[in-house]
N, C-alpha and C positions, 0 to 999 in steps of 0.2 A: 800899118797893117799889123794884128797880134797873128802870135804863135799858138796863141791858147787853145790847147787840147791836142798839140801834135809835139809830140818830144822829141827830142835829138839822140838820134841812132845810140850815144854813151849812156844817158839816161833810159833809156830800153833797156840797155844791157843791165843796167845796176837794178832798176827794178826787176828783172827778168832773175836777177843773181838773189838778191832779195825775198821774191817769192819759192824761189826754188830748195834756198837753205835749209829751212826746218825739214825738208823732205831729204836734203843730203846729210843732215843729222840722224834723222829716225831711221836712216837705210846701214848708218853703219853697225859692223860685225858685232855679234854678242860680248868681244872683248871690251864693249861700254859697259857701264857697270849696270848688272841686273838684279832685280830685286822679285823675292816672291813674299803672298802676302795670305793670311791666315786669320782671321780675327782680329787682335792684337800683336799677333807677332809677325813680324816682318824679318825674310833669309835675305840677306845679302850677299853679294855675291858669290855663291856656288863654284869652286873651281878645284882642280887636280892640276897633278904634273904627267907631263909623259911619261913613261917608263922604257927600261933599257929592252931589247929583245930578251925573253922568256923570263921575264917578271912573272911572281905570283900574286903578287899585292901591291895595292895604290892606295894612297888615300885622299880623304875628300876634304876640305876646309869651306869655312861662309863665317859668317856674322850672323848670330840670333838677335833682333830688338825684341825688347816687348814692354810696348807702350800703354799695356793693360796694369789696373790696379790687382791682379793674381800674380801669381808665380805660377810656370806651365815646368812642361818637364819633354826632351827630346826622349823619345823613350825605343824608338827603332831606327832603323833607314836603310832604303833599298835602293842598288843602281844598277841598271841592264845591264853594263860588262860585269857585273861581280857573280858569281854563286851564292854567297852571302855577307854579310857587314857586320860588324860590328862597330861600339860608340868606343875610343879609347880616350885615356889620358897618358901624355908622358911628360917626366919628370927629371932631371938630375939632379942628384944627392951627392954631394963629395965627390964628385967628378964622376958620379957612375949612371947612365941613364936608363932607366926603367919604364916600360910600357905596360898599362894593365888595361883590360876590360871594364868598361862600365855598366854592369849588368842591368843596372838601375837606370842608365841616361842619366843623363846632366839637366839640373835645376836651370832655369834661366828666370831670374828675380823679378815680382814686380816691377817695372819699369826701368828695367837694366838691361842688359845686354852680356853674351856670351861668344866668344871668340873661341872658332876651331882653328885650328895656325899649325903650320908645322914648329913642332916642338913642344906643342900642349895638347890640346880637345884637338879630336879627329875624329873620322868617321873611317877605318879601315876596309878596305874594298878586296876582299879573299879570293881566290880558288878564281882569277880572273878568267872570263868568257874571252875578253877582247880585248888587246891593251889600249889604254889611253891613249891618245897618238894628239900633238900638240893640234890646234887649229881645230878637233873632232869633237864636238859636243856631245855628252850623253845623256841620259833621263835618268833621274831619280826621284825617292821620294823618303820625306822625312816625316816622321809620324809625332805627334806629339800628346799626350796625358791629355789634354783638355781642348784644342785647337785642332788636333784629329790629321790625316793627312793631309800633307803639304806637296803635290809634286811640284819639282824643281830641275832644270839644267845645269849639267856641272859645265863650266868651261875647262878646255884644258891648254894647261900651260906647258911651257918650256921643261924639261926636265929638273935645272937647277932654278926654277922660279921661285921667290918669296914674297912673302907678304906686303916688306917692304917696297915696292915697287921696282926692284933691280930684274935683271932679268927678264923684262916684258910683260912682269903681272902689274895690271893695271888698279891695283887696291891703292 
């Protein structure tokens, strides 16, 4: 006599595990990596650090692609905890480090890519509404010269997070 068409209670379970995965993939926390999408440019992942109690400032780091044959230009950016933002760069020269305004935003090339990271491109979050608080996503939006607004989620990290993946940031 055949079995065919009745499986055995293990075999349940592993198809039952099987079909269920992609579903316990797609449920996990925004600390998977997320992506916003604009024309040709593509934000990767969006994220901050917490801040110490009575912070006045944070800032915001991602990934710009842009897989378009133009060069675009980040040219704003807004995020509910802030009052206002601005695009920075920072820099060390002879051991001395310097942070300036971007008035203009930052070019992202032709079919290149631009990195905000702490230590370089950022997007400084002012006159803070709410602090960061690790685990607490907020809303923003990045405006760009030709691609137009973009909103975005920042995730927020650990206070001492970095780029390189120490610390819990999952870049």
């Amino acid at each position: 006599m055949s079995n065919s068409g009745i499986l055995h209670p293990a075999a349940r379970a592993i198809a039952a595990l099987a079909l269920a995965a992609p579903l316990l993939v797609a449920a996990q926390p925004a600390a998977v990596a997320h992506e916003f999408k604009a024309g040709n440019l593509e934000v990767k992942h969006p994220w901050s650090r917490a801040t110490p109690p009575g912070a006045k400032v944070a800032g915001g780091y991602f990934v710009i692609v842009n897989s378009g044959d133009t060069a675009d230009r980040l040219i704003s950016a807004t995020a509910e905890i802030a009052g206002r933002t601005e695009i920075h760069e920072m820099n060390v020269k002879d051991g001395v480090m310097t942070m300036r305004e971007m008035p203009k935003g930052i070019e992202v090339p032709a079919k290149g890519e631009v990195a905000f990271k702490p230590g370089s491109y950022h997007v400084m979050f002012l006159d803070l509404k709410k602090a960061p608080k690790q685990g607490e996503p907020f809303s923003g939006t990045l405006t760009f010269e030709k691609a137009g607004a973009v909103p975005v989620s920042f995730t927020v990290e650990a206070i001492g997070a970095s780029p390189s993946g120490k610390d819990g940031h999952s870049h």
